[in-house]
mmCIF file of the N, C-alpha and C atoms, coordinates in Angstrom:
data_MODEL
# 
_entry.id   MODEL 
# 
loop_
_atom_site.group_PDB 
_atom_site.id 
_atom_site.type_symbol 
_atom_site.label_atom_id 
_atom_site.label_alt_id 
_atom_site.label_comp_id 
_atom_site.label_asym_id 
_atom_site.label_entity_id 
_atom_site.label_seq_id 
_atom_site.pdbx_PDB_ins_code 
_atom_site.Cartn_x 
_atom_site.Cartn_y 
_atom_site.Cartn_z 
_atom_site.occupancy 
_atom_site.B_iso_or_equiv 
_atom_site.pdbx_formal_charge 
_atom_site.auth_seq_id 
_atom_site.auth_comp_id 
_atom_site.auth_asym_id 
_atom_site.auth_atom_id 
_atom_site.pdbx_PDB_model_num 
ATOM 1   N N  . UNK A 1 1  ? 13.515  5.514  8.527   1.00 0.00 ? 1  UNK A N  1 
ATOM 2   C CA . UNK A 1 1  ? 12.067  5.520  8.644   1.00 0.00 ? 1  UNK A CA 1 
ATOM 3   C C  . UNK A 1 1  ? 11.594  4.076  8.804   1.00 0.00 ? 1  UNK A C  1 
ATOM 4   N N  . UNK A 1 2  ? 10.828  4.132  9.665   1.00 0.00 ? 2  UNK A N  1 
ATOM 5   C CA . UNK A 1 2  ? 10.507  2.404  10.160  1.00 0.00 ? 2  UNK A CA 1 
ATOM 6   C C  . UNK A 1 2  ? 9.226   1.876  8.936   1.00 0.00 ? 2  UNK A C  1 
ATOM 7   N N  . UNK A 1 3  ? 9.350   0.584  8.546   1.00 0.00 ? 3  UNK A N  1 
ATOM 8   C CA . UNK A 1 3  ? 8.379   0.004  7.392   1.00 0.00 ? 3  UNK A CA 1 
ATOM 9   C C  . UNK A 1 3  ? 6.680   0.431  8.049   1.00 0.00 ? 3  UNK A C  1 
ATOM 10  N N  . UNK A 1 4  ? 5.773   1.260  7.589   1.00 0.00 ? 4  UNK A N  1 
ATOM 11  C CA . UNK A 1 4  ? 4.392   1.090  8.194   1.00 0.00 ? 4  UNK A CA 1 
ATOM 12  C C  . UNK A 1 4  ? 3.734   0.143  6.656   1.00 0.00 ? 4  UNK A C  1 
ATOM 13  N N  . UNK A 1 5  ? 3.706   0.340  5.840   1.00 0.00 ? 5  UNK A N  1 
ATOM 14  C CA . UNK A 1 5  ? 2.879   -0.262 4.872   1.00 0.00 ? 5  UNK A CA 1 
ATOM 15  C C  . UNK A 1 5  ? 3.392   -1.053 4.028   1.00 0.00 ? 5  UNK A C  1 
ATOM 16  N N  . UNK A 1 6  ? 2.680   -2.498 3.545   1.00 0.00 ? 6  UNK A N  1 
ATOM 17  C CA . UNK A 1 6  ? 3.104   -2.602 2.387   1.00 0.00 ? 6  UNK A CA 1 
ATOM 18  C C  . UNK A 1 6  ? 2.734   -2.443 0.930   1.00 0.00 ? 6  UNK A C  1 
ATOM 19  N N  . UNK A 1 7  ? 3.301   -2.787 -0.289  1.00 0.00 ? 7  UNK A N  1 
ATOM 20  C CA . UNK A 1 7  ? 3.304   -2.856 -1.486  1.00 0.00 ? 7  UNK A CA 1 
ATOM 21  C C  . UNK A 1 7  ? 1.620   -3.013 -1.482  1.00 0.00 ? 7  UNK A C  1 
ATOM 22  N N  . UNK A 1 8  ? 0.969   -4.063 -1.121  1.00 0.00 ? 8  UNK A N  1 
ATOM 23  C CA . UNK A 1 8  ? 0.021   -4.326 -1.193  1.00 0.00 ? 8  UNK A CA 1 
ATOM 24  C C  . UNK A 1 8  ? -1.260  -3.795 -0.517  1.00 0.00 ? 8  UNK A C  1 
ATOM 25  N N  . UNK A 1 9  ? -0.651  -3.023 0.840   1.00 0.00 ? 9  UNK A N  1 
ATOM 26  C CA . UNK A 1 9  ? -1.647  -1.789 1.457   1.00 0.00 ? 9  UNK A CA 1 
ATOM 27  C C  . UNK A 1 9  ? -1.320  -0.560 0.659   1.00 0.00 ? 9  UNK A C  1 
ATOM 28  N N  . UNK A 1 10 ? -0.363  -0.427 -0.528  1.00 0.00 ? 10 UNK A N  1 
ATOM 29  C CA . UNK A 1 10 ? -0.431  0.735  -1.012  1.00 0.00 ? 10 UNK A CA 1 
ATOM 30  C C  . UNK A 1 10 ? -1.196  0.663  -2.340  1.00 0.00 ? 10 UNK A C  1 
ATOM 31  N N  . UNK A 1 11 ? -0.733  -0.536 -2.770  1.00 0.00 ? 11 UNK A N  1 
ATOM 32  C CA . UNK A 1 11 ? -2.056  -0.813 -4.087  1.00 0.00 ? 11 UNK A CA 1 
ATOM 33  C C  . UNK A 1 11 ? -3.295  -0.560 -3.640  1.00 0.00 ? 11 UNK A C  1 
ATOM 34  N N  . UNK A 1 12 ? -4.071  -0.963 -2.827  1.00 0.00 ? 12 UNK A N  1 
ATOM 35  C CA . UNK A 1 12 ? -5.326  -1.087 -2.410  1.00 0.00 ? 12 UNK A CA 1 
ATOM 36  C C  . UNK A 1 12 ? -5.391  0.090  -2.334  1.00 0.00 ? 12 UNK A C  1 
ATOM 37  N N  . UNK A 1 13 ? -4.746  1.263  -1.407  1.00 0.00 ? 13 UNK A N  1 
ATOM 38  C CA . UNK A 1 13 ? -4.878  2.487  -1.174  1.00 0.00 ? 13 UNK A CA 1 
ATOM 39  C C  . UNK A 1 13 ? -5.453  3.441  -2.867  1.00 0.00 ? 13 UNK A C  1 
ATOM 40  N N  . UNK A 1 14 ? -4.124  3.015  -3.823  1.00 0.00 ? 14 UNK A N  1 
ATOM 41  C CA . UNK A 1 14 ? -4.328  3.985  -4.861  1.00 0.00 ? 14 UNK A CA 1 
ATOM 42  C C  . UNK A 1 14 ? -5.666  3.159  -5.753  1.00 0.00 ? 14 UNK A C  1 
ATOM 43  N N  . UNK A 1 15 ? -6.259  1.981  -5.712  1.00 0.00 ? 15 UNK A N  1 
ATOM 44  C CA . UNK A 1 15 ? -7.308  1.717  -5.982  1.00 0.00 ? 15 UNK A CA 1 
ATOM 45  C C  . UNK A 1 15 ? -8.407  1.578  -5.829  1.00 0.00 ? 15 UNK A C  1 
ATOM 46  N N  . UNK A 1 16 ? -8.632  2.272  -4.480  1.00 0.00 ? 16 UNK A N  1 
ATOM 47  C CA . UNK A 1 16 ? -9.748  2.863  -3.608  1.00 0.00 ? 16 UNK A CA 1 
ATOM 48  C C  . UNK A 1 16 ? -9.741  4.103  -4.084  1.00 0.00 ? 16 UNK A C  1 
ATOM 49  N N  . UNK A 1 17 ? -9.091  4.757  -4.408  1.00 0.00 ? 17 UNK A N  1 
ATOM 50  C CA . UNK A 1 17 ? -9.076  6.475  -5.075  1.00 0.00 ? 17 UNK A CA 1 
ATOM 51  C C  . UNK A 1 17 ? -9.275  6.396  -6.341  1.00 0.00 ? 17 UNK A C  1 
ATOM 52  N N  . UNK A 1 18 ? -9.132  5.063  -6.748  1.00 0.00 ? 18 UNK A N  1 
ATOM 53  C CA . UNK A 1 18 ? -10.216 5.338  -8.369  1.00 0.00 ? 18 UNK A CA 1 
ATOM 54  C C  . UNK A 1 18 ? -8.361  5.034  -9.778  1.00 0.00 ? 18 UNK A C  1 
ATOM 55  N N  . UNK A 1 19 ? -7.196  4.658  -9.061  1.00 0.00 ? 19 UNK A N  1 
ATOM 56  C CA . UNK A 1 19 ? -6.430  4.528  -10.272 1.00 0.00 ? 19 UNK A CA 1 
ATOM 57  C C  . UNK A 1 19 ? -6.438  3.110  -10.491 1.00 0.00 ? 19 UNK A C  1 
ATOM 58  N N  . UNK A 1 20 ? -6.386  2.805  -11.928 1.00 0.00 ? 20 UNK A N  1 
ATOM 59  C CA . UNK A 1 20 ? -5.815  1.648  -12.653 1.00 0.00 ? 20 UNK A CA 1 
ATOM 60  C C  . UNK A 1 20 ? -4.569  1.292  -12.849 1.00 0.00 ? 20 UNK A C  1 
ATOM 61  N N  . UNK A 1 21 ? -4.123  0.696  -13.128 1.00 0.00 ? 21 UNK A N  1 
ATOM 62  C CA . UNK A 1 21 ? -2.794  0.112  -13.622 1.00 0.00 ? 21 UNK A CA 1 
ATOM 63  C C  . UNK A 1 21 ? -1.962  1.300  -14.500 1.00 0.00 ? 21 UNK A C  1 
ATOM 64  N N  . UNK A 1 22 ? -2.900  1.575  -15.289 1.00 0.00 ? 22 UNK A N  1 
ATOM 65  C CA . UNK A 1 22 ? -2.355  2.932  -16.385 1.00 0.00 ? 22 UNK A CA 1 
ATOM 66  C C  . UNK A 1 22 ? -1.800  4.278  -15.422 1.00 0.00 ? 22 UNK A C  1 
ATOM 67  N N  . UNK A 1 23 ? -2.583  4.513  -14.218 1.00 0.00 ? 23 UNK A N  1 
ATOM 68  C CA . UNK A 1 23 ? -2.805  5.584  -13.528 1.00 0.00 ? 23 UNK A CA 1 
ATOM 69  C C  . UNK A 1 23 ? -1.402  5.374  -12.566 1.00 0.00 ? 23 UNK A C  1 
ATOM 70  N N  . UNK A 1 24 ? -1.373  4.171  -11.950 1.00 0.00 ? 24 UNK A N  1 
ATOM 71  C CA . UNK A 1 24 ? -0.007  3.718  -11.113 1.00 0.00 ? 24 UNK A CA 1 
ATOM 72  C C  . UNK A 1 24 ? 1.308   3.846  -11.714 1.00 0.00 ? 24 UNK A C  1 
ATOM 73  N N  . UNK A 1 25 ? 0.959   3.410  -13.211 1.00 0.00 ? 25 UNK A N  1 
ATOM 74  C CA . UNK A 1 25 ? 2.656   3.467  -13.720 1.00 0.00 ? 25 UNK A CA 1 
ATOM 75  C C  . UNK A 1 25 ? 2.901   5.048  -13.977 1.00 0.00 ? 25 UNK A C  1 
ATOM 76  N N  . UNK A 1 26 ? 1.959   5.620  -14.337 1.00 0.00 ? 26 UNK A N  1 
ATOM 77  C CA . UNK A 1 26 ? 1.873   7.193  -14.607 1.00 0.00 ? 26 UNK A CA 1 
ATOM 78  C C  . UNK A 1 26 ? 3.109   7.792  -13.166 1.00 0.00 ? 26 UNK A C  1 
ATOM 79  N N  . UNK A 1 27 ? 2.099   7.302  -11.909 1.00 0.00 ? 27 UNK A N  1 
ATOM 80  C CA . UNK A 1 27 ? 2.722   8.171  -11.459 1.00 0.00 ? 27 UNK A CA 1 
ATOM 81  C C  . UNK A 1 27 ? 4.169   7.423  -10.576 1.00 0.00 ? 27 UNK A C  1 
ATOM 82  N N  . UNK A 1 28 ? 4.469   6.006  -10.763 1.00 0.00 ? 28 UNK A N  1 
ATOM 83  C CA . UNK A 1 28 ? 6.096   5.585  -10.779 1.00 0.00 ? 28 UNK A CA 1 
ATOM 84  C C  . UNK A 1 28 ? 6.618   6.548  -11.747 1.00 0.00 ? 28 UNK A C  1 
ATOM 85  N N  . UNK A 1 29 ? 6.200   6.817  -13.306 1.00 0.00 ? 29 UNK A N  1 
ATOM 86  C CA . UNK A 1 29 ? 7.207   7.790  -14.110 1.00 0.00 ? 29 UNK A CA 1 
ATOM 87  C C  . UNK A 1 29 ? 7.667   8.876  -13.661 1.00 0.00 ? 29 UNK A C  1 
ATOM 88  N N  . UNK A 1 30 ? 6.511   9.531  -13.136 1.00 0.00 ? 30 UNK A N  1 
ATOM 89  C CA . UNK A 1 30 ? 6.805   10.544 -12.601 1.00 0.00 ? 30 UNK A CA 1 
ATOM 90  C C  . UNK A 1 30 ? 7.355   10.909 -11.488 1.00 0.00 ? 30 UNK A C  1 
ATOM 91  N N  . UNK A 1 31 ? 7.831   10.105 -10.458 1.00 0.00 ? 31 UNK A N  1 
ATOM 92  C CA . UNK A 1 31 ? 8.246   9.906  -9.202  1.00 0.00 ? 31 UNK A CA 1 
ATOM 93  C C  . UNK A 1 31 ? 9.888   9.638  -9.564  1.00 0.00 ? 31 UNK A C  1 
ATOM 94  N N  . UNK A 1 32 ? 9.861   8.803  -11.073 1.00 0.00 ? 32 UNK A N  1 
ATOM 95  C CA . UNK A 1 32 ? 11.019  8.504  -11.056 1.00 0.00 ? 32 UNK A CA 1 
ATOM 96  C C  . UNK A 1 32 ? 12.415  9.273  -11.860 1.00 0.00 ? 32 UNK A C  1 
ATOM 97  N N  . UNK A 1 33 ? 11.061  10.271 -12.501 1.00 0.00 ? 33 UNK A N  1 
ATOM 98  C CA . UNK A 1 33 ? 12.038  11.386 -12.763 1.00 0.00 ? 33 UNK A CA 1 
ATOM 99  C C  . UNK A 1 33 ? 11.808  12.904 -12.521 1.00 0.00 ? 33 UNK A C  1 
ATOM 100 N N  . UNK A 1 34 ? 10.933  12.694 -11.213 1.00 0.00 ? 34 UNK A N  1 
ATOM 101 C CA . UNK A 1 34 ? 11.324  14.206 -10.743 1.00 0.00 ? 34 UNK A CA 1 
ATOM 102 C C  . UNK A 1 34 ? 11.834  13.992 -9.365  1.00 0.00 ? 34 UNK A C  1 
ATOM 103 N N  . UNK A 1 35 ? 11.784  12.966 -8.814  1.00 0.00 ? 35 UNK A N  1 
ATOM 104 C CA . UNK A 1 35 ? 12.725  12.668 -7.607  1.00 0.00 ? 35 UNK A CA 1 
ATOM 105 C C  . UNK A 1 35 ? 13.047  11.096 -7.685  1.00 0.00 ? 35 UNK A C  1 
ATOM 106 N N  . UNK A 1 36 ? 14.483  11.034 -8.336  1.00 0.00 ? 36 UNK A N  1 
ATOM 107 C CA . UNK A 1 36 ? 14.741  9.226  -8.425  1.00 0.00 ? 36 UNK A CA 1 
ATOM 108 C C  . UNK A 1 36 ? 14.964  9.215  -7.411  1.00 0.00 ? 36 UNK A C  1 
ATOM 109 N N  . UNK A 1 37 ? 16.084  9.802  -6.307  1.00 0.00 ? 37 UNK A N  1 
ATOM 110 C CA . UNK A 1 37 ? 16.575  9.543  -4.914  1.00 0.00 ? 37 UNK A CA 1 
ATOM 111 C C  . UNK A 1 37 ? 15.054  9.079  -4.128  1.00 0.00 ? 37 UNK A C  1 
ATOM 112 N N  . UNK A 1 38 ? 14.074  9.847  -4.429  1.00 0.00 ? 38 UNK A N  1 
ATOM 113 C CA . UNK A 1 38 ? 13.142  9.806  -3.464  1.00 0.00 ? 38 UNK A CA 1 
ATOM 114 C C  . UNK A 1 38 ? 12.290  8.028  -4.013  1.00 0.00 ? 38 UNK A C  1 
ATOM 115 N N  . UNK A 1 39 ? 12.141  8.105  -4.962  1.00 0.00 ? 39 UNK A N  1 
ATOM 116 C CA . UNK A 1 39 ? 11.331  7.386  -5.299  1.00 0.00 ? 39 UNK A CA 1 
ATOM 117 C C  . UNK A 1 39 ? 12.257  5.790  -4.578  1.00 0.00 ? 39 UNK A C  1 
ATOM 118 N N  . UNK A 1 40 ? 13.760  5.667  -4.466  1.00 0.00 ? 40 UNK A N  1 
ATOM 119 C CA . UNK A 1 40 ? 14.603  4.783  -4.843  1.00 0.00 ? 40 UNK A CA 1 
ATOM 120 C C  . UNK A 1 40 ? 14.041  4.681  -2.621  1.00 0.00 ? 40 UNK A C  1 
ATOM 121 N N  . UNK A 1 41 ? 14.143  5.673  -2.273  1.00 0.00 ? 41 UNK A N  1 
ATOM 122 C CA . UNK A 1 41 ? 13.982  5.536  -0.717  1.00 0.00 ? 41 UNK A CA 1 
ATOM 123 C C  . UNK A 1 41 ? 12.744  5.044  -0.585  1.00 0.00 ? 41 UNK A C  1 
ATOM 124 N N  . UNK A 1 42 ? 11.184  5.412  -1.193  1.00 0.00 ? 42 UNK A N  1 
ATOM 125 C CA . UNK A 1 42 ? 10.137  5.076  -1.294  1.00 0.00 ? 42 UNK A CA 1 
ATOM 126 C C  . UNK A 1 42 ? 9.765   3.652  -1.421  1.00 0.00 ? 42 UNK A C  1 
ATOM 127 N N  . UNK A 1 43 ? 10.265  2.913  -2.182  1.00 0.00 ? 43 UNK A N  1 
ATOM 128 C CA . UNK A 1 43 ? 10.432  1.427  -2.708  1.00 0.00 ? 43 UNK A CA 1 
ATOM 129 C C  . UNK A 1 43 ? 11.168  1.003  -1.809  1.00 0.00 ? 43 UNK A C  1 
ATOM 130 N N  . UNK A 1 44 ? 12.371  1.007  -1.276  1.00 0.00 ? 44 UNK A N  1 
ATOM 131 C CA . UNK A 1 44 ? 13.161  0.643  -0.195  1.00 0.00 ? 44 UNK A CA 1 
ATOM 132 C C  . UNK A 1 44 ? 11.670  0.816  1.020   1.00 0.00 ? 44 UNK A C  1 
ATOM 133 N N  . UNK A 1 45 ? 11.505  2.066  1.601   1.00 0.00 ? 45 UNK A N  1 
ATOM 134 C CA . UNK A 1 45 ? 10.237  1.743  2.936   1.00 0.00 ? 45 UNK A CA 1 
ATOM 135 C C  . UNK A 1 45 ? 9.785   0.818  2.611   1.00 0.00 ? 45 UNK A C  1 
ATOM 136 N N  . UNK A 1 46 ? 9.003   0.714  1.308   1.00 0.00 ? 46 UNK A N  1 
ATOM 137 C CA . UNK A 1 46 ? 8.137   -0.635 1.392   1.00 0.00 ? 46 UNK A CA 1 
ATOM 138 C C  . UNK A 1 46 ? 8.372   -1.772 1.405   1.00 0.00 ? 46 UNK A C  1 
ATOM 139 N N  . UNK A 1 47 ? 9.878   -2.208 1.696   1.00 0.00 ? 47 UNK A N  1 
ATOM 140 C CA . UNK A 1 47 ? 10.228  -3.100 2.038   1.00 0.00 ? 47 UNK A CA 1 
ATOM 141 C C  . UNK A 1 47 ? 10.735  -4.165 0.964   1.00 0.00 ? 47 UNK A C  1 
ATOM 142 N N  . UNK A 1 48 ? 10.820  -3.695 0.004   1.00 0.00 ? 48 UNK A N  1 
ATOM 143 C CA . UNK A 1 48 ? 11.184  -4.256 -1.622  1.00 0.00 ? 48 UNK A CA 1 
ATOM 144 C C  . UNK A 1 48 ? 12.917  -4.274 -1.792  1.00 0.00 ? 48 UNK A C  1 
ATOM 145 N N  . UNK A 1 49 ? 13.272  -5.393 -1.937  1.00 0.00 ? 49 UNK A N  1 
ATOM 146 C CA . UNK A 1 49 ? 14.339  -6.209 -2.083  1.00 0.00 ? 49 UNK A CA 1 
ATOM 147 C C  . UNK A 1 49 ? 14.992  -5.323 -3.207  1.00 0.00 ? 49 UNK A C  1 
ATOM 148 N N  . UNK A 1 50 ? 16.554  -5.162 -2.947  1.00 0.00 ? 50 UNK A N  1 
ATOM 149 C CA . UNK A 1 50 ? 17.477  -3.836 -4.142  1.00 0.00 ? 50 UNK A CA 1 
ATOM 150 C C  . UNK A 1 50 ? 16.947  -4.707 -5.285  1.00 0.00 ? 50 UNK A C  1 
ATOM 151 N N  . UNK A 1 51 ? 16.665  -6.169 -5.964  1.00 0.00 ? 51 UNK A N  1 
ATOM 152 C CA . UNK A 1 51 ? 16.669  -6.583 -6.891  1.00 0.00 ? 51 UNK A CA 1 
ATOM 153 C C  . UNK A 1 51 ? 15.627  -5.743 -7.934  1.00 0.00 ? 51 UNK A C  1 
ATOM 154 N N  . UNK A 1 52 ? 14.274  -6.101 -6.936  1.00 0.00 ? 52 UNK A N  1 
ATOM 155 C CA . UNK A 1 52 ? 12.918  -5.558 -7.182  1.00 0.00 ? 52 UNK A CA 1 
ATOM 156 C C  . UNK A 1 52 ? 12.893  -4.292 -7.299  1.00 0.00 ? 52 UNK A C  1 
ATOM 157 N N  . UNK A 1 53 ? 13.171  -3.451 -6.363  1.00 0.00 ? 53 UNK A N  1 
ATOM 158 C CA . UNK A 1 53 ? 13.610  -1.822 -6.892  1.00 0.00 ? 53 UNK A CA 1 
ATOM 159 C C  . UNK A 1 53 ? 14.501  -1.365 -7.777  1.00 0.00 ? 53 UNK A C  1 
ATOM 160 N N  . UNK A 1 54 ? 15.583  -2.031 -8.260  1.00 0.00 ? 54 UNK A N  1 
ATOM 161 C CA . UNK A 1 54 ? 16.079  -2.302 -9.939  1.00 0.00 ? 54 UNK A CA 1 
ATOM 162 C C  . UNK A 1 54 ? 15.389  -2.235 -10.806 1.00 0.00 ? 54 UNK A C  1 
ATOM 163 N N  . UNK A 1 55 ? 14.462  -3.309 -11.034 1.00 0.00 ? 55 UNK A N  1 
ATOM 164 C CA . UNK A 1 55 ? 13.542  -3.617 -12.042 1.00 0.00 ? 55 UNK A CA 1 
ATOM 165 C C  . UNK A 1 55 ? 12.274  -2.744 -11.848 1.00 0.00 ? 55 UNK A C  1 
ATOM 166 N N  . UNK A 1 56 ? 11.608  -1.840 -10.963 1.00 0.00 ? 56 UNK A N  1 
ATOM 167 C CA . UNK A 1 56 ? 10.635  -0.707 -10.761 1.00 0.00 ? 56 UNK A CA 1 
ATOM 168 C C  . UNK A 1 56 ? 11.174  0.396  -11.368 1.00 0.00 ? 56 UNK A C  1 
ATOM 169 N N  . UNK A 1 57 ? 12.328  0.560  -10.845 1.00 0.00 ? 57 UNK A N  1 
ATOM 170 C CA . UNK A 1 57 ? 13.096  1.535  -11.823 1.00 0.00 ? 57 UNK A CA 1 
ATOM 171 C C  . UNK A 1 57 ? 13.590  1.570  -13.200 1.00 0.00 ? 57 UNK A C  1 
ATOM 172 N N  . UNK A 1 58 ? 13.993  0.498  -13.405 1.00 0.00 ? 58 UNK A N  1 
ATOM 173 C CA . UNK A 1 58 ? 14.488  0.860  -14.976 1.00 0.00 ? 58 UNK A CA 1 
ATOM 174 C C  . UNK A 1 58 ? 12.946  0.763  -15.767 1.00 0.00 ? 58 UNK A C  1 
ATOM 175 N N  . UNK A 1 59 ? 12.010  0.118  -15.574 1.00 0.00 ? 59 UNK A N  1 
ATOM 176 C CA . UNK A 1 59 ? 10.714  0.225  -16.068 1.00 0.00 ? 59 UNK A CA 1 
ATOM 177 C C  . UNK A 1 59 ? 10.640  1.460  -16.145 1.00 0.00 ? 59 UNK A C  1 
ATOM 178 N N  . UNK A 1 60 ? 10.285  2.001  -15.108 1.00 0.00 ? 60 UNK A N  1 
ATOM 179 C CA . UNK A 1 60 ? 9.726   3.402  -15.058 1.00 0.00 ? 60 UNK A CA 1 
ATOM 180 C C  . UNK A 1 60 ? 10.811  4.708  -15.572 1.00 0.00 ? 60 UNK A C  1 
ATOM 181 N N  . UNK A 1 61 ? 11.567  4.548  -16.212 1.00 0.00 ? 61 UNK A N  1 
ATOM 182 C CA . UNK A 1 61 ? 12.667  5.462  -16.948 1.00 0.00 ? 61 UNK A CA 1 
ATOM 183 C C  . UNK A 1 61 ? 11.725  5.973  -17.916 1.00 0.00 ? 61 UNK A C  1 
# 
């Protein structure tokens, strides 16, 4: 899947719909344990370095 957005057009996105910081990690948790594969491909599109998607993930456990 080719990169369309980044990290930072997706923040803006979920903070135009009204979430906070509280609301974002909510739903990394949940992304990261009802689809880790997906979430692990999700972070990869956006163009986030294996280091950085390490550390998104074990957070969000």
């Amino acid at each position: 899947m080719e990169k369309k957005v980044t990290v930072e057009e997706w923040v803006a996105r979920f903070r135009a719909i009204g979430l906070d910081d509280a609301a974002m990690e909510k739903w990394h948790r949940l992304f990261e344990k009802e689809n880790p594969e997906g979430h692990q491909s999700f972070l990869a599109w956006l163009g986030l370095p294996e280091e950085r998607i390490a550390e998104v993930r074990t957070k969000f456990k």
